[in-house]
RODO-2510 file (C-alpha; in nm, 4 decimals, decimal comma):
residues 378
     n   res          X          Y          Z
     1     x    -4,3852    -1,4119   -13,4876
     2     x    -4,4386    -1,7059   -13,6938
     3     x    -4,2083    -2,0379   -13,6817
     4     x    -4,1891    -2,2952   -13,9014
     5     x    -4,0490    -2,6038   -13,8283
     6     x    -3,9250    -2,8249   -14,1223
     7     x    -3,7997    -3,1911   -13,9652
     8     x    -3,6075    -3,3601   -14,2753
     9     x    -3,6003    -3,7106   -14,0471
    10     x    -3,7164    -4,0502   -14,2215
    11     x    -3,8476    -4,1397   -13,9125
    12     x    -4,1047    -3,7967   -13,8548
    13     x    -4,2707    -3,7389   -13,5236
    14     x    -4,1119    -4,0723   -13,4181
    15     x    -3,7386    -3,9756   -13,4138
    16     x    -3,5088    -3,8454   -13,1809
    17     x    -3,4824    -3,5275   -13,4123
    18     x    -3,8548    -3,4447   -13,3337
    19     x    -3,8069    -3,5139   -12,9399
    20     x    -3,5744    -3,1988   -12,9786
    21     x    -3,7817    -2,9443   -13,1873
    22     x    -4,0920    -3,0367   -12,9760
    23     x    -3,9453    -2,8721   -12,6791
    24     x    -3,7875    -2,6004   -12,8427
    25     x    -4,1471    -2,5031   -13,0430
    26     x    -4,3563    -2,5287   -12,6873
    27     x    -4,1022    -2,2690   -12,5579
    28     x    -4,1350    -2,0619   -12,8739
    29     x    -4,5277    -2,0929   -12,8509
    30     x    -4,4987    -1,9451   -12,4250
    31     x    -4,2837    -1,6551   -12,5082
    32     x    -4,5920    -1,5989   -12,7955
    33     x    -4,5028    -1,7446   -13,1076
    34     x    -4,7115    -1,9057   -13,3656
    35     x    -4,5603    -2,2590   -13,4991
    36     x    -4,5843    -2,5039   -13,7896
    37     x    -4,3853    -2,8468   -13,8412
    38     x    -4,3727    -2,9549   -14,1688
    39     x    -4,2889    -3,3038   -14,1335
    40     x    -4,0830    -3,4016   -14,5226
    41     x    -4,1368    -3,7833   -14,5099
    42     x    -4,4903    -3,6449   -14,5593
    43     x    -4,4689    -3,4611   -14,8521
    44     x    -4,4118    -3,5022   -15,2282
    45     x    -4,0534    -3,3280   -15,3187
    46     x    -3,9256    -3,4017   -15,6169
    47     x    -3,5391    -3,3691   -15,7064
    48     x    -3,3872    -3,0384   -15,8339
    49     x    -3,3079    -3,0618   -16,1944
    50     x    -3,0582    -2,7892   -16,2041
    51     x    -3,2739    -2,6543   -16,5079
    52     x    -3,2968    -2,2930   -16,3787
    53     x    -3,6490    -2,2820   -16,5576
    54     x    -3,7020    -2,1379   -16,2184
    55     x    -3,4319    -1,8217   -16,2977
    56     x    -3,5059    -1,8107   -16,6512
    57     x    -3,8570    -1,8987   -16,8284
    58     x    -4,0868    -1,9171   -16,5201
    59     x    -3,8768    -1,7047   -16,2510
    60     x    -3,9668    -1,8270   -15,8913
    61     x    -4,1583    -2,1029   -16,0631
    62     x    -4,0318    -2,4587   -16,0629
    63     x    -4,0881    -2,6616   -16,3363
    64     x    -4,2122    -2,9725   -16,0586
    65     x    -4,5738    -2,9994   -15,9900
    66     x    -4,5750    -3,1552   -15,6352
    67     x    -4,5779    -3,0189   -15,2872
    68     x    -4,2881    -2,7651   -15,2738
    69     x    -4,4695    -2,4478   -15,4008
    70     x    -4,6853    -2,4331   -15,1117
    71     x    -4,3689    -2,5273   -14,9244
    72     x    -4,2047    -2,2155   -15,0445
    73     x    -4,5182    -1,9590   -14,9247
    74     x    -4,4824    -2,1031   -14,5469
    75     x    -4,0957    -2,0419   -14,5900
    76     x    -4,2151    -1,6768   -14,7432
    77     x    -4,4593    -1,6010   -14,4356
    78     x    -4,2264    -1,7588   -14,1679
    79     x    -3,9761    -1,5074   -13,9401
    80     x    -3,7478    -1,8450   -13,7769
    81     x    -3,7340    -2,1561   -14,0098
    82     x    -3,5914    -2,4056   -13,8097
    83     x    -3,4223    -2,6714   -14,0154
    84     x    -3,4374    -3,0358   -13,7923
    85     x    -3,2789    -3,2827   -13,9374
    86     x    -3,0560    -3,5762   -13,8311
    87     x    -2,6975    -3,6344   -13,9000
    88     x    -2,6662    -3,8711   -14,2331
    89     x    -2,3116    -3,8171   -14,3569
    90     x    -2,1567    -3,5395   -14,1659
    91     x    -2,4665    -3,3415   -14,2997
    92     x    -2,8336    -3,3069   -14,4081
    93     x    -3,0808    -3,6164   -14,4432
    94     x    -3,1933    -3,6762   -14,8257
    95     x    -3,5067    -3,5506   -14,7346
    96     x    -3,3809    -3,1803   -14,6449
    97     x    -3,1544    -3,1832   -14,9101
    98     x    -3,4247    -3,1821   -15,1830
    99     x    -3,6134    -2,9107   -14,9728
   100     x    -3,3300    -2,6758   -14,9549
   101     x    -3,2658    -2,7584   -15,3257
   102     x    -3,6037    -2,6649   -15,3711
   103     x    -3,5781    -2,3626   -15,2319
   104     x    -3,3847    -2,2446   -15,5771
   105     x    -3,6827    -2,0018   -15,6982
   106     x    -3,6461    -1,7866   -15,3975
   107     x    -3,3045    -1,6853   -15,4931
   108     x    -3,1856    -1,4501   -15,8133
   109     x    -2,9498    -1,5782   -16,1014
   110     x    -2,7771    -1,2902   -16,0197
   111     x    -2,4170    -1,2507   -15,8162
   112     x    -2,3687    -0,9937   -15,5871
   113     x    -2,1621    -0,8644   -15,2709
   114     x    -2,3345    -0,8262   -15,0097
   115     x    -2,0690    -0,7861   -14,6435
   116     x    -1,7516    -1,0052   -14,6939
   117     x    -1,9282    -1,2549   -14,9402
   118     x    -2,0901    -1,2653   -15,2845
   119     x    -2,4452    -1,4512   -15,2809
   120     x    -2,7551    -1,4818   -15,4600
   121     x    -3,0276    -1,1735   -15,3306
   122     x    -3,3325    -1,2979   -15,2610
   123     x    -3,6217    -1,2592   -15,5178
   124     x    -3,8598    -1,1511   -15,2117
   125     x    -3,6562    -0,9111   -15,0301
   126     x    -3,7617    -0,8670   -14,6112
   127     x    -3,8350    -0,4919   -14,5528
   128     x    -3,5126    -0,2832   -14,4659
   129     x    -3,3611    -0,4041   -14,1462
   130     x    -3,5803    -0,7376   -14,1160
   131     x    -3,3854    -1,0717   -14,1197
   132     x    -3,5358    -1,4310   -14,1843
   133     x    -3,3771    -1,6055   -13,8171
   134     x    -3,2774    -1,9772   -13,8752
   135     x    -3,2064    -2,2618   -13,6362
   136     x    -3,0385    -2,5969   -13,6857
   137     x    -3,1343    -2,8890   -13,4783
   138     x    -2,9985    -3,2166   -13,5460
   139     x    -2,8806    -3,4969   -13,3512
   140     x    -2,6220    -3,8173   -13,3754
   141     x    -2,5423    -4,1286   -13,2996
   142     x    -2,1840    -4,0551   -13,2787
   143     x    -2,1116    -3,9434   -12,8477
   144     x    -1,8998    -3,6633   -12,9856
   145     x    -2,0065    -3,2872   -13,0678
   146     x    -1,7367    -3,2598   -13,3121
   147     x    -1,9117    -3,4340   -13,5776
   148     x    -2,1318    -3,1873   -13,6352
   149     x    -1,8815    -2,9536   -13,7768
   150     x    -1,9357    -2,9746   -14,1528
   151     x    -2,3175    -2,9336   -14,0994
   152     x    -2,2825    -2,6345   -13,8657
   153     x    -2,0586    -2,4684   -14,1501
   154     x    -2,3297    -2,5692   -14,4484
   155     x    -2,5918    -2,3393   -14,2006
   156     x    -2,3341    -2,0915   -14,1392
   157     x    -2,2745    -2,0379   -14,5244
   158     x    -2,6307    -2,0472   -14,5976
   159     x    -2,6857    -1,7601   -14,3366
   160     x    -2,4499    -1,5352   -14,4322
   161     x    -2,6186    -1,2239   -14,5950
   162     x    -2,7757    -0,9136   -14,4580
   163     x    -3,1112    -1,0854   -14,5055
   164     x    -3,0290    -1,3798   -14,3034
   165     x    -2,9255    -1,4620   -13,9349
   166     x    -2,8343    -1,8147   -13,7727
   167     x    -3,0017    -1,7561   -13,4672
   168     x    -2,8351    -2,1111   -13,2654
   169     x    -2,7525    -2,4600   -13,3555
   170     x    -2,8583    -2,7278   -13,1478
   171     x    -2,6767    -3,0190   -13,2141
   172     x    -2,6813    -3,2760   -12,9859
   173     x    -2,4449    -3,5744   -12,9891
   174     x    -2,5138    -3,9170   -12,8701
   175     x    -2,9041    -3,8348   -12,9476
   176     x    -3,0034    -4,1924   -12,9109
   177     x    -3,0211    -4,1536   -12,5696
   178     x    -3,3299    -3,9440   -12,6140
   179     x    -3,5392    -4,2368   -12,6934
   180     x    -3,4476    -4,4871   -12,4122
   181     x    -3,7296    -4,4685   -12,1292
   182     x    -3,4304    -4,5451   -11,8607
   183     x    -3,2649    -4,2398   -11,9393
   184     x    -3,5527    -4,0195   -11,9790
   185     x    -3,4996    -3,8396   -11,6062
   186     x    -3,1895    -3,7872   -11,6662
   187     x    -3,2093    -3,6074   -11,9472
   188     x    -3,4366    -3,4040   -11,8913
   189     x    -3,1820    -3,1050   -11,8168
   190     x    -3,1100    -3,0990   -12,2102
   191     x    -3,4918    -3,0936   -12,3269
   192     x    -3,5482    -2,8084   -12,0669
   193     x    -3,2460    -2,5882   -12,2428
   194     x    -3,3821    -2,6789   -12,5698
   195     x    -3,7372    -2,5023   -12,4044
   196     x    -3,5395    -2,2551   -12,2841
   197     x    -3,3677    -2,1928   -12,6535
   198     x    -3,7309    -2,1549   -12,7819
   199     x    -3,8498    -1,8790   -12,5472
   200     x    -3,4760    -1,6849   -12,6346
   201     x    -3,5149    -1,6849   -12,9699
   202     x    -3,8799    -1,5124   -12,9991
   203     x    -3,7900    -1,2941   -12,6939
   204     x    -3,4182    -1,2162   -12,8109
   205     x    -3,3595    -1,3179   -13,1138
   206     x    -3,0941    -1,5484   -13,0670
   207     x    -3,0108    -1,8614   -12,7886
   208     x    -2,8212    -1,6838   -12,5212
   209     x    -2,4356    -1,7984   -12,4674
   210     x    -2,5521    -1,9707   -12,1443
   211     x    -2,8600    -2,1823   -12,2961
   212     x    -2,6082    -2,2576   -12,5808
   213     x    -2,3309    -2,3828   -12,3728
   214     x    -2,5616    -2,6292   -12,1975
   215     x    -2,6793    -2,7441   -12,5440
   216     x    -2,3279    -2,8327   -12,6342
   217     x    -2,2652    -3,0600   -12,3606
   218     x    -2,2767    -3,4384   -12,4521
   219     x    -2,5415    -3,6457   -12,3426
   220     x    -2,2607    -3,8768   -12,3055
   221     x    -2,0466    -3,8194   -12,0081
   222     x    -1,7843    -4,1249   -12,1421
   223     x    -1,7942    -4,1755   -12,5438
   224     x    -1,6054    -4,5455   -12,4529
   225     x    -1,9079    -4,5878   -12,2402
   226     x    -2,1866    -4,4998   -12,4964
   227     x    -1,9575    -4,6930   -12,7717
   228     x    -1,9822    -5,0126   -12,5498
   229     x    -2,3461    -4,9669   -12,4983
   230     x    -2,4202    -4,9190   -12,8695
   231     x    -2,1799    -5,1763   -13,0308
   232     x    -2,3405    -5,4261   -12,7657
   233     x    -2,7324    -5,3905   -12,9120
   234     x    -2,5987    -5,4463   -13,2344
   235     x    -2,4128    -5,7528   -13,1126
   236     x    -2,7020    -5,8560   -12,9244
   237     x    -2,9343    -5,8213   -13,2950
   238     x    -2,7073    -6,0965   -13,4302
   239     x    -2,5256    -5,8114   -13,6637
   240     x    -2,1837    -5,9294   -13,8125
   241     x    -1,8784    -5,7362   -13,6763
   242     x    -1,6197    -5,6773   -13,9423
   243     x    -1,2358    -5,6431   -13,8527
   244     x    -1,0554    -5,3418   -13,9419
   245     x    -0,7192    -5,4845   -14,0507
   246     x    -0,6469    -5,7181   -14,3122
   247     x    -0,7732    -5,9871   -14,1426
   248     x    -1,1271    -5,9465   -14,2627
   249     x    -1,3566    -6,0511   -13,9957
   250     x    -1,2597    -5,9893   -13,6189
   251     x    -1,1350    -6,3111   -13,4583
   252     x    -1,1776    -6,2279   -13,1169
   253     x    -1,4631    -6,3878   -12,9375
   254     x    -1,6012    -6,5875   -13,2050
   255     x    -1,5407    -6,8941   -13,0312
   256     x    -1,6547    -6,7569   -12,7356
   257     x    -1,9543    -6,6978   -12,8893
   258     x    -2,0184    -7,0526   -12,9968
   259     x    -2,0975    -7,1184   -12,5753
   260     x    -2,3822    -6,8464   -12,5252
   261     x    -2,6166    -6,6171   -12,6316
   262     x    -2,4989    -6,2401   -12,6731
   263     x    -2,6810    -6,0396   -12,3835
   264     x    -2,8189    -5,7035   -12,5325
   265     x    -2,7939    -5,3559   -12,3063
   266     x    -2,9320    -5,3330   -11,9842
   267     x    -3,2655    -5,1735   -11,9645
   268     x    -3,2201    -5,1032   -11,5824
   269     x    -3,0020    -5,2880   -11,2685
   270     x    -3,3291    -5,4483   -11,1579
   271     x    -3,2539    -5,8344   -11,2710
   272     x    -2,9482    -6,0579   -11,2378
   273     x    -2,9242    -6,0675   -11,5848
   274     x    -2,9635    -5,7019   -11,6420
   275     x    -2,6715    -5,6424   -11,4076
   276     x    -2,4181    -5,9395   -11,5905
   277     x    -2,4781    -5,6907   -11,9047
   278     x    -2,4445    -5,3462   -11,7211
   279     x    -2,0986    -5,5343   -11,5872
   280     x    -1,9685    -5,5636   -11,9436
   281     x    -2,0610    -5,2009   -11,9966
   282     x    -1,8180    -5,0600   -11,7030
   283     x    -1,5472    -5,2438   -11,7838
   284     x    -1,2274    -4,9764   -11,7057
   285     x    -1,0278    -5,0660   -12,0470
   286     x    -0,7299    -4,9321   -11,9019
   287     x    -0,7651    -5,1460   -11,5816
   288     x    -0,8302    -5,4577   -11,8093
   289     x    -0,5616    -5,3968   -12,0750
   290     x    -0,3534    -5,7138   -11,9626
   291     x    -0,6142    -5,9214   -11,9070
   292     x    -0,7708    -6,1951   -12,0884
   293     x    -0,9999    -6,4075   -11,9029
   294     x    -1,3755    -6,5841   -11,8962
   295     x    -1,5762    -6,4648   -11,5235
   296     x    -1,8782    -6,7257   -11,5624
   297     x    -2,1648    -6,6883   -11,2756
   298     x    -2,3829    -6,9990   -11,1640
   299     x    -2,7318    -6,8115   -11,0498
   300     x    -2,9275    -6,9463   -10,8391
   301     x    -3,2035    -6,8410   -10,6343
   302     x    -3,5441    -6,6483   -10,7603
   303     x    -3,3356    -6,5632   -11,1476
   304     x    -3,1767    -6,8887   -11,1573
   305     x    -2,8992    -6,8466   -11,4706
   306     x    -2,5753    -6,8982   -11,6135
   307     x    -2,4071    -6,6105   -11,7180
   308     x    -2,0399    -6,5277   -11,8393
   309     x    -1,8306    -6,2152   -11,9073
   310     x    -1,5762    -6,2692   -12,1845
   311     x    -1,2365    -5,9952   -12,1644
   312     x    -0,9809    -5,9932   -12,3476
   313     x    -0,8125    -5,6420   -12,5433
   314     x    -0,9738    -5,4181   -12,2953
   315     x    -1,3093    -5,5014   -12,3921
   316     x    -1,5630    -5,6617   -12,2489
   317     x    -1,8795    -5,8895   -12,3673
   318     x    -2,1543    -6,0342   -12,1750
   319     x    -2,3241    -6,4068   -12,2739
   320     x    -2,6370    -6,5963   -12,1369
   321     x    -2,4548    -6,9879   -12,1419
   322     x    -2,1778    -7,2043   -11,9797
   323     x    -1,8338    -7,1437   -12,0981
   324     x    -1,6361    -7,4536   -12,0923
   325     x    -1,3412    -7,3167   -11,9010
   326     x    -1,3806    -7,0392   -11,7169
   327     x    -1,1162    -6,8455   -11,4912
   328     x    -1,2746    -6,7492   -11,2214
   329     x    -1,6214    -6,8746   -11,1659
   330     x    -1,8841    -6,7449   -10,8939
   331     x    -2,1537    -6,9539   -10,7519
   332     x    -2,4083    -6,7195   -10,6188
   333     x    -2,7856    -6,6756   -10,4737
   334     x    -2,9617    -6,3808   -10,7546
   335     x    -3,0245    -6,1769   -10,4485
   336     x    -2,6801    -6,2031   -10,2609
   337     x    -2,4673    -6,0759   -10,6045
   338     x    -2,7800    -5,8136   -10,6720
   339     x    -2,7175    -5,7137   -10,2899
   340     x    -2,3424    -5,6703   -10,3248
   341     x    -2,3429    -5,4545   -10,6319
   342     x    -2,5878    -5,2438   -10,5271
   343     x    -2,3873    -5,1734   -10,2209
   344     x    -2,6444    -5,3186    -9,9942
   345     x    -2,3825    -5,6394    -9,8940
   346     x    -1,9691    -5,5852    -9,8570
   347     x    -1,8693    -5,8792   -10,1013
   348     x    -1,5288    -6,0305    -9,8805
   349     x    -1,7623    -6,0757    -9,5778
   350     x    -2,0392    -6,2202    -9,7818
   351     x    -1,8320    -6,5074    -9,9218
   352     x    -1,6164    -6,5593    -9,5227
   353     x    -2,0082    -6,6396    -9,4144
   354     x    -2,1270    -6,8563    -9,7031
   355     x    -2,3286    -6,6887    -9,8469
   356     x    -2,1558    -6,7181   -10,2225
   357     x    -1,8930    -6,9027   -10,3128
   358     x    -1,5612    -6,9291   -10,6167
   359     x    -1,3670    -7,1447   -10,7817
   360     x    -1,0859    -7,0600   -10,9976
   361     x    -0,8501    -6,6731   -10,9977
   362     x    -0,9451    -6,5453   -10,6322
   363     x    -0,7377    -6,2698   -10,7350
   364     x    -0,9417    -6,1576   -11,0317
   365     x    -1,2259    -6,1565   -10,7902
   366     x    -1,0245    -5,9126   -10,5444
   367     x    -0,9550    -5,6636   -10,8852
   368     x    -1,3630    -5,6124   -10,9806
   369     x    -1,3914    -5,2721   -10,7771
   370     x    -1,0861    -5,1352   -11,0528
   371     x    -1,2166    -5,3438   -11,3401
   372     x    -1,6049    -5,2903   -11,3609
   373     x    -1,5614    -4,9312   -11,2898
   374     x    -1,5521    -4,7083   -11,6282
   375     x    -1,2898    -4,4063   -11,6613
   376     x    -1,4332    -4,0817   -11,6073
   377     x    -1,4066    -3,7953   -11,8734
   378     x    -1,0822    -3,5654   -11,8154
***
């Protein structure tokens, strides 16, 4: 059996597209197969024309001189094509949408019914009772699955004739996760079903209901959660938020901005300052929906720092600085606070012996266990 892989991505063997269709080729290649990826940023492809020199003139011949002809005899030799490509728009990169453009000369002029649907045959017919398999992998920023749903049709439409058979989809949401090096062991569940969806599809034919139903599942247990995370590297990159309402830019926290230094995602929990920014992250929005108020933290110790935790509309947004006037403010050795959120140190007893001390809303201080403590999914 032989596979071709066809990754439409911009960003090629460096994108989280490709950290998909890796896995899902080496299980293809144990169960026997013989794969190619074809990587598009790569190759000349010029824009369809809509000329039909291809159905007319020079049938099955396009009119372009580039690299798409030799494109179209892989496609011709190949039993799975599996088309990788990330979500741009609800569906296909540019890149894949010239290919499968491209792949015009295949098809005949001609109408016909063929099941429920009228199609195009194809000029190079499989023998009687042999079906070109393809796969869809893609992956999305977005945390939710649904937003796959116009692509998943375009593949279902585009399989649907005798020849043809859409053998799985693997579309996996929130696939910006893939790349982060803390996440990588936890993850690795979803790169072992994509394996496992390789293997099923040479031995099968198809990715069995089970391997499919893990390869729906979100990467994101808490889309609020992955939301915070994201908008909160693009805050920390200096990019301009924009309000949604008709007051233009979004007032909230600008001023607060003007006292420190946007602190970008947490790369682990293994610094004082990494765990001010995971803090932000958990912030329970239903927990905080009242509240509007500045928690700044005076570090000292081995990561002497000031930090400060802005919330106000449910949201939360962590700054390296001093905020002028604070609510609650917490005067603490780096490895007492570390120690206490990491469950090492019970918090009331640490502050009865010393060891940190507050000034300002003691009861704010009493509500963090609700607060910094993200909803879980229904």
């Amino acid at each position: 059996m032989k596979i071709l892989a066809v990754n439409g991505s911009p960003r090629g063997r460096r994108g989280n597209t490709e950290r998909i269709v890796q896995p899902f080729l080496k299980g293809a290649q144990e169960a026997g197969a013989e794969t190619e990826t074809v990587y598009l940023k790569d190759r000349e492809i010029k824009h369809c024309q809509g000329c039909f020199t291809c159905w007319t003139k020079t049938p099955g011949v396009c009119i372009h001189q580039d690299d798409m002809p030799a494109l179209l005899e892989k496609v011709r030799q190949a039993d799975v094509i599996v088309f990788a490509t990330p979500l741009y728009i609800y569906t296909v990169s540019g890149l894949m949408k010239d290919f499968m453009d491209r792949l015009l000369p295949m098809a005949q002029p001609y109408i016909l019914q063929r099941g429920d649907h009228f199609i195009h045959p194809p000029r190079y017919p499989r023998e009687e009772g042999e079906s070109v398999k393809f796969v869809l992998i893609s992956n999305a920023g977005f945390p939710e699955r649904c937003h796959f749903s116009a692509l998943e049709e375009t593949f279902r439409r585009l399989a649907a004739s005798p020849e043809t058979d859409l053998a799985g989809t693997i579309c996996c949401a929130a696939g910006e996760l893939l790349g982060q090096e803390a996440m990588r062991d936890q993850l690795t569940w979803y790169l072992d079903a994509a394996q496992q969806a390789g293997r099923e599809v040479v031995e099968q034919g198809q990715i069995s209901t089970v391997t499919q139903a893990i390869l729906d599942r979100p990467l994101a247990d808490d889309p609020a959660v992955y939301a915070n995370v994201t908008n909160a590297y693009w805050e920390s990159l200096g990019v301009e938020k924009l309000g949604f309402g008709e007051a233009g830019l979004e007032a909230q926290g600008t001023e607060v901005a003007a006292y420190g230094t946007p602190l970008p995602p947490p790369s682990s929990r293994d610094s004082m300052r990494n765990l001010v920014a995971g803090m932000a992250l958990t912030l329970n929005p239903r927990e905080a929906s009242d509240l509007e108020a500045v928690v700044q933290f005076k570090v000292t110790g081995d990561e002497p720092g000031d930090y400060f935790l802005d919330i106000a509309q449910g949201r939360c947004k962590a700054y390296e600085g001093e905020h002028p006037d604070p609510t609650l403010t917490i005067h603490t050795p780096s490895d007492v606070w570390m120690a206490i959120s990491n469950g090492e140190m019970n918090g009331a007893a640490a502050m009865m012996t010393g060891k940190y001390s507050i000034q300002g809303n003691l009861g704010l201080l009493m509500r963090f266990d609700k607060l910094f403590s993200a909803p879980q999914a229904n």
